[in-house]
N, C-alpha and C positions, 0 to 999 in steps of 0.2 A: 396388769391393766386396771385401772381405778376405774372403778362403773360410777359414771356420773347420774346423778339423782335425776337432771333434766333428761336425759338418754332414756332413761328407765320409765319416767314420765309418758313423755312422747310416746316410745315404745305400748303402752300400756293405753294410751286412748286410741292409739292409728289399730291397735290390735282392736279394742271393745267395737269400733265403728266397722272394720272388716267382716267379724265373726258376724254381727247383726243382721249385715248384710246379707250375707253366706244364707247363716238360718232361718233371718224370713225368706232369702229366696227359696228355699228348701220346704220348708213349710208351707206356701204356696202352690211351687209350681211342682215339683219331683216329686211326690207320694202317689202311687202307680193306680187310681184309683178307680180308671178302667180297665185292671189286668185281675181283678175276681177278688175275692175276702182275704185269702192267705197273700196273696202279694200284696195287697193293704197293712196285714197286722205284721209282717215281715216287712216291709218299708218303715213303719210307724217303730219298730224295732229296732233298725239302724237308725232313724233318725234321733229318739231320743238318747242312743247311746252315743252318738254327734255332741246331743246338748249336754248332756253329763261331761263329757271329755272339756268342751269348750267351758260349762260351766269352772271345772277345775282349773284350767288354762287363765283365765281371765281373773280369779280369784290368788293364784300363785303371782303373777304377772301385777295386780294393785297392790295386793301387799309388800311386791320387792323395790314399791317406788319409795317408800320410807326411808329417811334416815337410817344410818347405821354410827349414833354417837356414841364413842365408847364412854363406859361408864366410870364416873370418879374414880381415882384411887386415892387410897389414904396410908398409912403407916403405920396401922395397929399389927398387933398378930397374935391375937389369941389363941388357946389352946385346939389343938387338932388332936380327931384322931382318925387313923386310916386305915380303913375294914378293906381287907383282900377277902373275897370270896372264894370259895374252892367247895367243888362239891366231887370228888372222884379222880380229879387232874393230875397228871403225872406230877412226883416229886421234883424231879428237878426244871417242871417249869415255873412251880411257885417260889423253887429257890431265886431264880432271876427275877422272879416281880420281887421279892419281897427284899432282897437285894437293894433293889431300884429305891423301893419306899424309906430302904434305910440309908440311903446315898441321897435323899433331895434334904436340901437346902434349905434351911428355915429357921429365923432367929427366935419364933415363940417354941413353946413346950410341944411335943411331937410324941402320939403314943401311938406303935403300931400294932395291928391287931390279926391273926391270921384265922378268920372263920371257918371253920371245918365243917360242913353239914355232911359228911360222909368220914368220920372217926378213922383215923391209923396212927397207929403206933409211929411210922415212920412220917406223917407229918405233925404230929406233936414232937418229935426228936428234932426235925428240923426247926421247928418255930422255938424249941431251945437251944439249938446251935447256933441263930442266929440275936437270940436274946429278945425275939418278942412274944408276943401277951398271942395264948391259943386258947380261942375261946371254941366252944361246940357247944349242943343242948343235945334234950329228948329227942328223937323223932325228926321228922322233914316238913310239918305241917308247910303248908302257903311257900313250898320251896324256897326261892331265892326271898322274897322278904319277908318270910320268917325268920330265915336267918339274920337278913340285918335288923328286924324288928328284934330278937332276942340278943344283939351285939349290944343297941341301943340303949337296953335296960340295965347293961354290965360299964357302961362307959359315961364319960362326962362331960368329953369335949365339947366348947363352943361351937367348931365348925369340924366336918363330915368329910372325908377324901375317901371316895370309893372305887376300888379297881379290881374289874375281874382278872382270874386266875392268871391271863397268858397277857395280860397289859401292864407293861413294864414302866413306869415312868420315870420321867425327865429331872434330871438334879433340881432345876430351877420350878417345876408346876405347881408346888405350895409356894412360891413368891410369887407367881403373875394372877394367880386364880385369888389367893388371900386376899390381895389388892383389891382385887375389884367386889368383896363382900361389903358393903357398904351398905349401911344400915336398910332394909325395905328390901334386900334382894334376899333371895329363897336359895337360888343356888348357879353356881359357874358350870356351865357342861364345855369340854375342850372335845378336839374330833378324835373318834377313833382311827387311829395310823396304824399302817402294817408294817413287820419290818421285810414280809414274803409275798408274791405277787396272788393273786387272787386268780378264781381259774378260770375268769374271761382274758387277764393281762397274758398268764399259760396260752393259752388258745391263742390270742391274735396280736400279741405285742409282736413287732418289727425289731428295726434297729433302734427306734424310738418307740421305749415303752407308752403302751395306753394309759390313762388315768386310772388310778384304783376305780372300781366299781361305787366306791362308797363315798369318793373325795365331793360330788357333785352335794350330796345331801350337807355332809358336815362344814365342808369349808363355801360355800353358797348360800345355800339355805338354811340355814341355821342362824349361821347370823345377820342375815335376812330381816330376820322372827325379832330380832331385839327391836323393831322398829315398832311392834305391835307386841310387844311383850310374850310372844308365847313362844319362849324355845322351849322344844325337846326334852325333856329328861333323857339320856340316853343308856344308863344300865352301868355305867364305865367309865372313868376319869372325870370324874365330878366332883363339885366342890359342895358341900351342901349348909346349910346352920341349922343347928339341932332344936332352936326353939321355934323355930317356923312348923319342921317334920312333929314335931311332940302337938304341937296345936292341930294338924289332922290326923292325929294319931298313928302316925308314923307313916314306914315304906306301906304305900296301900298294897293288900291284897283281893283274891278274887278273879286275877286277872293275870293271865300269862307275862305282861310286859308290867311290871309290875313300876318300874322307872318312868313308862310313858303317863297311866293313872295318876302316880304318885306327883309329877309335874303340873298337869292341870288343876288337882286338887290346891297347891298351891297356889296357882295362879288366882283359882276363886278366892282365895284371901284375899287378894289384891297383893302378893308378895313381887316384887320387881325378878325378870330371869334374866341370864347373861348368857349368849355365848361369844365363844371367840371363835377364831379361824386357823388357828397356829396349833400345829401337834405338841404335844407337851409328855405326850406317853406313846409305848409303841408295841403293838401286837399283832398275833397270829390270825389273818383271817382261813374262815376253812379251807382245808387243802383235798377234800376231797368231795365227789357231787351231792354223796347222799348227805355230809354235813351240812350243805349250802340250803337242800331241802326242807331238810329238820331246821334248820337255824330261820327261813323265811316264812315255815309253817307257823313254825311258833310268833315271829313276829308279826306276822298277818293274824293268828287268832285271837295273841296278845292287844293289839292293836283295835280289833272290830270289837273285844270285850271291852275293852275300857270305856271307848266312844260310849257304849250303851250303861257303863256303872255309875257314868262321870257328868253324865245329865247335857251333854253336851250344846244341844239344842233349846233346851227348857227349861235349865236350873240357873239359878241367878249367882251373880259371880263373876261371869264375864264380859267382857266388854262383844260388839258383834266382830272386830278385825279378830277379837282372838277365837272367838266360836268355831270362823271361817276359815282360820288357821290352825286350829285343830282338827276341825273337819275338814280339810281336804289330805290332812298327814291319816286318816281313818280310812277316807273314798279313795286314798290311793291304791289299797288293797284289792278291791274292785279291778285292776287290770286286765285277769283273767278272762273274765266275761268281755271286757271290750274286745281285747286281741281276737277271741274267738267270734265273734261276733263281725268284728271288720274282715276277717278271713273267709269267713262262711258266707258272707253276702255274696261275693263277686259270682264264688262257684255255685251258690243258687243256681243263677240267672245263665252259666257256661255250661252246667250239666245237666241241669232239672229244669233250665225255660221258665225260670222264676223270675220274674222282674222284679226286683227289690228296688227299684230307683227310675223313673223320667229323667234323663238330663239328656241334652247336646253336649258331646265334647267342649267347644268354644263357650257355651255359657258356663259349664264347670270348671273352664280355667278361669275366666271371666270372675268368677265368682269366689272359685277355692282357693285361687293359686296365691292371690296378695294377703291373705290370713295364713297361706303356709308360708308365705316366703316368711313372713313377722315372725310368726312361731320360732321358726328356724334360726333365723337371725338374734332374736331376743333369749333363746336358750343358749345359743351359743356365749352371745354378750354379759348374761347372768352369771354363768358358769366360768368366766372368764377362760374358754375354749377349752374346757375341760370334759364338754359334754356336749352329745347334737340328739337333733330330735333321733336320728337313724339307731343312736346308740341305746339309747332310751327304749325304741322298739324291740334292737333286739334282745337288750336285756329281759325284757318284760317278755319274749317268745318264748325263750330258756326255760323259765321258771311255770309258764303258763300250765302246762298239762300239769303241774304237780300239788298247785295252788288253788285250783280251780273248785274241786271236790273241799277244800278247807275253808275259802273263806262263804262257800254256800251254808256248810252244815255250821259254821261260826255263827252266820248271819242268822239263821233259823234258830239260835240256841242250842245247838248239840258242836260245843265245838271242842277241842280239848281241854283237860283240864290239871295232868301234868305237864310239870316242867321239866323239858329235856335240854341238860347241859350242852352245849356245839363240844364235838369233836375238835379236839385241835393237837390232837399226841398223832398227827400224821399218819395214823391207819389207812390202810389200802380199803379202798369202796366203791366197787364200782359192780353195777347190774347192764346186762347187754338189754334188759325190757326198757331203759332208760331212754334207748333211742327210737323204739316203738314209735312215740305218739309223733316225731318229727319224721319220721321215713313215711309214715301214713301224710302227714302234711303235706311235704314235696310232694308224693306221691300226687295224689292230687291235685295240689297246683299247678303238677306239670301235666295231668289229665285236663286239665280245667284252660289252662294257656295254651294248649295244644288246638281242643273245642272254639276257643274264641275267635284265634288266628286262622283258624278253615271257616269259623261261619264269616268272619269280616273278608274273606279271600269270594265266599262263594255268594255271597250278598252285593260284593265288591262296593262297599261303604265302610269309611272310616270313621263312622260311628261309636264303635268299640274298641276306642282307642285308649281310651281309662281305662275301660273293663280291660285288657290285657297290659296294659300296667300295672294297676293295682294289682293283677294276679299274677305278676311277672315278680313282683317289689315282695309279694309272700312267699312266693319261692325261694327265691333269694334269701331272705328271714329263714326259712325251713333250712334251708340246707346251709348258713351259719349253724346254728343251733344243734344242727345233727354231727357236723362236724365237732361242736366247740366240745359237746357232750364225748362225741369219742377219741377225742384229740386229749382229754383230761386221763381217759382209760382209767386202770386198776394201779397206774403211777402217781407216785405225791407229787413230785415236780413234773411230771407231765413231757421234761425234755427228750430230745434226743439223745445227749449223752446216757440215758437211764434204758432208753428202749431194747438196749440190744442182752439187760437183764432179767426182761420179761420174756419169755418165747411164746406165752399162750398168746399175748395180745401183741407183740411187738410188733407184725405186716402193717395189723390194723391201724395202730396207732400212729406207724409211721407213714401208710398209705394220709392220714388225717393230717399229719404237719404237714405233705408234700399238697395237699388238697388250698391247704389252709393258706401256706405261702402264695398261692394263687389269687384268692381270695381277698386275703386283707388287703391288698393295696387299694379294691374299691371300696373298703368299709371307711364311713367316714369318720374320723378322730374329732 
């Protein structure tokens, strides 16, 4: 489906007049201000974590009304060289990337390079079995871009192709990505593709698989960004020019996501960015919970540190659409605190008689329901239905307990400061404390929807007819979530054909598919 610019338009002013609507009615009339101090500063709490969500909403939603022109091609092809990273990765998965780098297609000079920040005998054996350049140094400083900064120093090429370990790419991604380096741009980023399902698709794919988890960012959003110049740097399958990186002195360090820094400091040059929307290479996403955690912690602290190295707000360089668009790929991280925050309101007010909010049912749909219908509608159409608000939610429930404590102590300056490689050699990982904070959840919610539905029974006013929605709709989240977590178990593929190999967790897990099959058919795609 071609997302028309007028669509997007319209979408994007009917949404700005909704939400206004919404929040000054909210700001007026709903703050409980005769219900004592704490239900004032707990009102005033959800309210402005309303304006922060809607602020990002509205800010995602102008910038996707841009153009998306792609950018000249030309027919030069200067010299390349292609850094695979590897810091500990099994041998034979850098055999298939490096494989891959020496199968693509390209009429300029092509030198490939296997960076080793973790030294073995047997992959210097392999990067001569295969006949390319094995470079290592001293030490681990500034992890991952120390090491491409020390590749940097050893190499020559014009233009940069950078792939981690388990990212195999495509014959053809030095001829679509070379193209489009045209003088003023910094660098190509393509999306990262998997070639194995990811362990929400595990969890609730049907007979028709779900979208990868990751496809909404890369093939949407991303190239989105070209319309306001600020794509992504993304870590993997990138294209880059080496005299743009040498002018800010290379891959930045300091900062976990060292790819996202290293992106914006380019852009304060004024260097043009590119991305596309077409997979060009193909990898492994994590296959196991505790990798998906480590992999989002680090991109969440990665992420909140740059925001603050990279001067986002204050330093001159950027234009305001890209500030904007930096910052809300920063304030995305911030999730945790919303999701917790819109969960704990309702059961305030169902178990402790906390009023967090004034409303009449009929002014709340009056009010909420034509800003959610747009949301919903406009994500869908952005995404080219690859994504809805509901997915979005639950996504963001899954991860919430684990993220939570990382991007606070990130935010304060105590965030971490190694970098930890993602699992991707398919080790079994799985902890049963994982399902903890989501059994406590339902729990809960189903304490909290229990209370609502006897006090509206015994008031006999349907009054609280949000309130046991909204706590009916976290339920539902919770117990996704508890499932998806135990339905993944201590198996790498998660299926059934596997479960009758496991005996410790096999009931469990297969009790969670028989759950799951129940389930998915109201989750909506």
């Amino acid at each position: 489906m071609k997302k028309s610019i007028a669509v997007r338009r319209i979408l994007a002013i009917l949404l700005s007049v909704t939400a206004a609507l919404y929040l000054v009615w909210r700001i007026m009339y709903t703050i409980p201000y005769d219900h004592g101090a704490l239900s004032v500063v707990l009102g005033w709490v959800l309210l402005l974590t309303e304006l922060f969500g809607a602020a990002e909403l509205l800010i995602f939603f102008w910038l996707d009304t841009g153009a998306r022109g792609k950018l000249p091609e030309k027919g030069v092809h200067p010299e390349v060289d292609v850094f695979v990273t590897t810091c500990g990765e099994p041998v034979s998965l850098l055999e298939k990337t490096l494989k891959g780098c020496i199968a693509m297609k390209y009429q300029g000079r092509k030198n490939i390079y296997l960076l080793d920040d973790a030294p073995t005998p047997e992959m210097r054996e392999l990067a001569q079995v295969l006949g390319v350049s094995y470079l290592t140094r001293e030490g681990r400083e500034n992890a991952k871009a120390g090491n491409l900064n020390a590749a940097l120093s050893k190499t020559h090429g014009t233009l940069i192709a950078v792939f981690d370990a388990d990212m195999v790419p495509r014959p053809d991604f030095l001829l679509k990505t070379a193209a489009l380096m045209t003088n003023g741009v910094a660098y190509v980023q393509t999306p990262q593709h998997f070639q194995n399902f990811d362990l929400f698709q595990k969890a609730f794919s049907g007979k028709k698989p779900i979208p990868n988890e990751q496809d909404f960012f890369y093939r949407s959003i991303e190239p989105a960004r070209n319309a306001s110049n600020a794509v992504i740097l993304a870590g993997s399958n990138m294209l880059l020019r080496r005299k743009a990186l040498q002018e800010i002195g290379g891959f930045a360090t300091g900062t976990l996501t060292e790819d996202f820094a290293t992106g914006i400091e380019l852009t304060k040059r004024g260097y043009k960015t590119c991305a596309i929307a077409e997979p060009l290479a193909d990898g492994l996403a994590p296959e196991s919970f505790g990798a998906l955690i480590r992999q989002r912690k680090r991109w969440a602290t990665g992420c909140i540190q740059a925001g603050k190295r990279t001067g986002l707000l204050f330093q001159k360089g950027l234009t305001l659409s890209q500030r904007l668009s930096y910052l809300i790929a920063v304030s995305f991280w911030y999730f945790p605190i919303k999701r917790i925050v819109y969960m704990a309101m309702p059961l305030l007010f169902a178990l402790c008689d906390l009023s967090v909010m004034r409303c009449d049912p009929l002014f709340s749909a009056i009010f909420w329901l034509p800003m959610f219908l747009l949301t919903s509608f406009g994500v869908l159409y952005s995404s080219e239905h690859t994504r809805t608000v509901g997915w979005s939610m639950l996504y963001e429930t899954c991860l919430t307990p684990f993220l939570l404590v990382t991007v606070l102590r990130t935010t304060f300056g105590h965030g971490a400061k190694n970098f930890e490689v993602t699992d991707k050699s398919g080790r079994r990982e799985w902890k049963a404390l994982w399902l903890l904070p989501f059994a406590i959840a339902a729990a809960l919610n189903a304490w909290g929807l229990i209370a609502a539905v006897q006090r509206s029974i015994s008031e006999g006013t349907w009054l609280y007819t949000l309130l046991i929605a909204w706590i009916a709709y976290h339920l539902y989240l919770s117990l996704c979530a508890f499932l998806m977590v135990l339905s993944v178990g201590k198996n790498r593929n998660a299926g059934e054909n596997e479960l009758h190999t496991a005996p410790s967790n096999a009931l469990g897990a297969l009790l969670a598919c028989k759950l799951i099959r129940l389930i998915r058919g109201f989750v909506k795609r």
